[in-house]
DSSP file (Angstrom, degrees, kcal/mol; ACC not computed):
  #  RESIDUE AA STRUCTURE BP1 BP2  ACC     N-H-->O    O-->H-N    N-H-->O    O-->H-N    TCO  KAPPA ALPHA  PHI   PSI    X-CA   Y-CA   Z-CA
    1    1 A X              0   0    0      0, 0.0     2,-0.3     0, 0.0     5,-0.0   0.000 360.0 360.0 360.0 113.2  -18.9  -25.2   30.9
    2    2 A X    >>  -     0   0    0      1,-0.1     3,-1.7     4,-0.0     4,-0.9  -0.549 360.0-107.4 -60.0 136.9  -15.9  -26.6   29.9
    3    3 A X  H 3> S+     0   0    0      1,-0.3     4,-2.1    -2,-0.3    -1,-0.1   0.528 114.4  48.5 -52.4 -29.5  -13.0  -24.7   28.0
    4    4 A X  H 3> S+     0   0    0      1,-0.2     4,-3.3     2,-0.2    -1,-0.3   0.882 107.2  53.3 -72.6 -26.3  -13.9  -26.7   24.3
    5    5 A X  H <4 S+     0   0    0     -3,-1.7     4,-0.4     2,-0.2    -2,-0.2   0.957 109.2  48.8 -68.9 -37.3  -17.2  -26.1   24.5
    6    6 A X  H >X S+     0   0    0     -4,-0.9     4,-0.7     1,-0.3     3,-0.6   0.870 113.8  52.8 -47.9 -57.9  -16.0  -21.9   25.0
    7    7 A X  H 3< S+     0   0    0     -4,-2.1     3,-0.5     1,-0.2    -1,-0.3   0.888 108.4  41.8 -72.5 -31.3  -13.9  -22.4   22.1
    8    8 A X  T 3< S+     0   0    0     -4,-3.3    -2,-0.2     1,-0.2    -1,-0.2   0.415 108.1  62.2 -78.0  11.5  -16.2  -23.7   19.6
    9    9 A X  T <4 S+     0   0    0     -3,-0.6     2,-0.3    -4,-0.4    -1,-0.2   0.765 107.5  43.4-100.4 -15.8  -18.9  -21.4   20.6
   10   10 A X  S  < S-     0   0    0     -4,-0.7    -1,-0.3    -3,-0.5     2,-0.2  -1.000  84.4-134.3-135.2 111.6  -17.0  -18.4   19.7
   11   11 A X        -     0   0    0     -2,-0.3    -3,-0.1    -3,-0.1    -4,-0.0  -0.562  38.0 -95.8 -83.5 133.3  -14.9  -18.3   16.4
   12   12 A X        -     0   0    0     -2,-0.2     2,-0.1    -5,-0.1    -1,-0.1  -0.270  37.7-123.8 -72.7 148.4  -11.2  -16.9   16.7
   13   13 A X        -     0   0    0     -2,-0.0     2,-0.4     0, 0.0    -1,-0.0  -0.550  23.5-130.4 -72.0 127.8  -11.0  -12.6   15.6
   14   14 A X        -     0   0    0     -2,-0.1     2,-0.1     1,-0.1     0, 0.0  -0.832  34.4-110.3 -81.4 148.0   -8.5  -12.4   12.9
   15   15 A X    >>  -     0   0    0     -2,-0.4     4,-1.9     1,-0.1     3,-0.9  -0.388  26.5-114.3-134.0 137.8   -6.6   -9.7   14.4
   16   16 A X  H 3> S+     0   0    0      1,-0.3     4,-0.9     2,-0.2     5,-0.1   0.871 113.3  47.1 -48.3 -47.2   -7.0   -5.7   12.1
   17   17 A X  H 3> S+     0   0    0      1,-0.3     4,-0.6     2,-0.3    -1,-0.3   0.614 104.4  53.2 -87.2 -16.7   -3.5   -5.7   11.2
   18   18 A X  H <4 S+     0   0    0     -3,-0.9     4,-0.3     1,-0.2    -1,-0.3   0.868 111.3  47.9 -77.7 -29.3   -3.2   -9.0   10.1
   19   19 A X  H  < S+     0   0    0     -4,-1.9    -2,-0.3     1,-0.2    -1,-0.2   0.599 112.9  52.5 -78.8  -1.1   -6.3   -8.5    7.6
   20   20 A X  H  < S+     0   0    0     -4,-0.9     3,-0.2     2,-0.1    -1,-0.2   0.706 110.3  42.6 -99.1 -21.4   -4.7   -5.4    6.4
   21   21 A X  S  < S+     0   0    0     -4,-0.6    -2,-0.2    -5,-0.1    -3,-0.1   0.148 107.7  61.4-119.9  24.6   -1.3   -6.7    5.7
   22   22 A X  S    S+     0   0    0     -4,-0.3     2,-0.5     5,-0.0    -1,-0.1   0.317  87.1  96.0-100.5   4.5   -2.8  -10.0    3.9
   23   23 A X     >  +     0   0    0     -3,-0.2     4,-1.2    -4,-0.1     5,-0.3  -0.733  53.9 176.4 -87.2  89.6   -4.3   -7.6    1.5
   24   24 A X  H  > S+     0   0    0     -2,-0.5     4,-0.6     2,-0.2    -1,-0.1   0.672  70.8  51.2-125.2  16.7   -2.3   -7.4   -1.2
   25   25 A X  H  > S+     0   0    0      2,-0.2     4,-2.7     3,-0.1     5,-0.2   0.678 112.0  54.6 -70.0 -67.2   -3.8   -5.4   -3.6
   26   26 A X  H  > S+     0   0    0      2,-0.2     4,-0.8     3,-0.1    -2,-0.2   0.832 107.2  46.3 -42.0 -51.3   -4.1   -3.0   -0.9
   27   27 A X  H >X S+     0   0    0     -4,-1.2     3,-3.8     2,-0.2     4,-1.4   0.987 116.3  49.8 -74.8-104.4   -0.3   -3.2   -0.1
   28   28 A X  H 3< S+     0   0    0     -4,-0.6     4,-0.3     1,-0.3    -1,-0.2   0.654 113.8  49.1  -1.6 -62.6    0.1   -2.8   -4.3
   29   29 A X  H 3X S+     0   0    0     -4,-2.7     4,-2.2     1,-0.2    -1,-0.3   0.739 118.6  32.4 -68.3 -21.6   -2.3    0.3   -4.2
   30   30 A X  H <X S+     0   0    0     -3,-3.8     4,-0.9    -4,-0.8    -1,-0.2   0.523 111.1  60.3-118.9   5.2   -0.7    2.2   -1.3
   31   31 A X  H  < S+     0   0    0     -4,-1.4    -1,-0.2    -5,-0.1    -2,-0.2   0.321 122.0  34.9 -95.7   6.4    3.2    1.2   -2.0
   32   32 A X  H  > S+     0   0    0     -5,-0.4     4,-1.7    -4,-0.3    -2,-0.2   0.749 121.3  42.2-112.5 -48.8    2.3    3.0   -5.5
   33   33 A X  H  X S+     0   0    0     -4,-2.2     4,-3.2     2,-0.2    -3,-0.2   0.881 105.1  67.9 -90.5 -32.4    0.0    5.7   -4.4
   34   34 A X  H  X S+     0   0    0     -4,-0.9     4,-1.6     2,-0.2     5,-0.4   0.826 107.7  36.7  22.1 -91.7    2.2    6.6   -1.2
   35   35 A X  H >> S+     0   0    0      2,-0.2     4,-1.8     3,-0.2     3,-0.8   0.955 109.5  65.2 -58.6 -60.3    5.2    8.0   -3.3
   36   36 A X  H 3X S+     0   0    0     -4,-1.7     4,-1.7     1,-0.3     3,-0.4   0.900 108.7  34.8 -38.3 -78.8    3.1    9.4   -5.7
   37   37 A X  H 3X S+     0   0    0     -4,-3.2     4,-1.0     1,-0.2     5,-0.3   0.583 116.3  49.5 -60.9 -13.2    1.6   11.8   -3.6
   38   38 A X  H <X S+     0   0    0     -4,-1.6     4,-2.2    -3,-0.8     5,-0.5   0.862 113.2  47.5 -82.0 -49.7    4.3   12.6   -1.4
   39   39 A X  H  X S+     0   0    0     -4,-1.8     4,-3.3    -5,-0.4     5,-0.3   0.971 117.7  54.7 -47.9 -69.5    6.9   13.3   -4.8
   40   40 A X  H  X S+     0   0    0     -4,-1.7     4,-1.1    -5,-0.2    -1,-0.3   0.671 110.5  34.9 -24.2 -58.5    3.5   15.3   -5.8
   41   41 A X  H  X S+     0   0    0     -4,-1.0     4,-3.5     2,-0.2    -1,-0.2   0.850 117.7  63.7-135.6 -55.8    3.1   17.7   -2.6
   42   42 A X  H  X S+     0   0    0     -4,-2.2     4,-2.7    -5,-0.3     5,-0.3   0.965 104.2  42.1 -34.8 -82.0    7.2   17.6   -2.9
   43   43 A X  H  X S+     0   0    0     -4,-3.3     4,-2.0    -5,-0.5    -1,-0.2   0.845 115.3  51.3 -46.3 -35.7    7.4   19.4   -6.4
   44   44 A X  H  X S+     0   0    0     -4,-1.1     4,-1.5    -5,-0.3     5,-0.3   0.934 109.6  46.3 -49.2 -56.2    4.8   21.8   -5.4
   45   45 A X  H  X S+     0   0    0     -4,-3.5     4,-0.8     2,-0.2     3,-0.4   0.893 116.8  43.3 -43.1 -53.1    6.5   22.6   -2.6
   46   46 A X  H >< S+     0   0    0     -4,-2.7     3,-0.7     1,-0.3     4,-0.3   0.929 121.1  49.5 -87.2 -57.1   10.4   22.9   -4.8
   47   47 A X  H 3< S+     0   0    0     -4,-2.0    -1,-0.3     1,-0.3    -2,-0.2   0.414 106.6  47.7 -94.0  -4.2    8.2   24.9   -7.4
   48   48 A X  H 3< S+     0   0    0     -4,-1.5    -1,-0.3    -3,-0.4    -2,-0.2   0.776 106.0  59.2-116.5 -39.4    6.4   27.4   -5.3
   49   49 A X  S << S+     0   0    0     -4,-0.8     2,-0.2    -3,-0.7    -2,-0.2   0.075  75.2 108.8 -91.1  -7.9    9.7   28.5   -3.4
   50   50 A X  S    S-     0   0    0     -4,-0.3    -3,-0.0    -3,-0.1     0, 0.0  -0.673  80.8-106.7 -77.4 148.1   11.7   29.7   -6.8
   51   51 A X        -     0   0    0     -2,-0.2     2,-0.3     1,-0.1    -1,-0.1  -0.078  29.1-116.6 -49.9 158.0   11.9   33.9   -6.6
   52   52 A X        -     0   0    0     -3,-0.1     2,-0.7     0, 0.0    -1,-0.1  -0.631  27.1-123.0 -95.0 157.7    9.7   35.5   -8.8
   53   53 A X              0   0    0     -2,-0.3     0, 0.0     1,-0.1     0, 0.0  -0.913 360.0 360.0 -96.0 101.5   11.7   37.6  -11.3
   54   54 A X              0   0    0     -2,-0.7    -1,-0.1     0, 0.0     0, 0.0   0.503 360.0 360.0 -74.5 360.0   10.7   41.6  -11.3
């Protein structure tokens, strides 16, 4: 078997990380949702750590 025949028999694998950062909705959804939650987890965090007053 020659080397074309090898290549047409087999289609090339787009590679994970290139279909995950051609996405770009995805990219939209997680450069929004990202921040949220960290700013989220953040304020708990700042709001949970004031003194109680007695």
């Amino acid at each position: 078997m020659n080397d074309e025949a090898k290549d047409t028999a087999r289609p090339e694998q787009i590679p994970f990380m290139q279909r995950l950062l051609d996405n770009h909705f995805l990219l939209l959804f997680l450069g929004v949702t990202i921040p949220t939650v960290l700013y989220v987890i953040w304020g708990v965090m700042e709001i949970a750590s004031i003194p109680l007053i007695e």
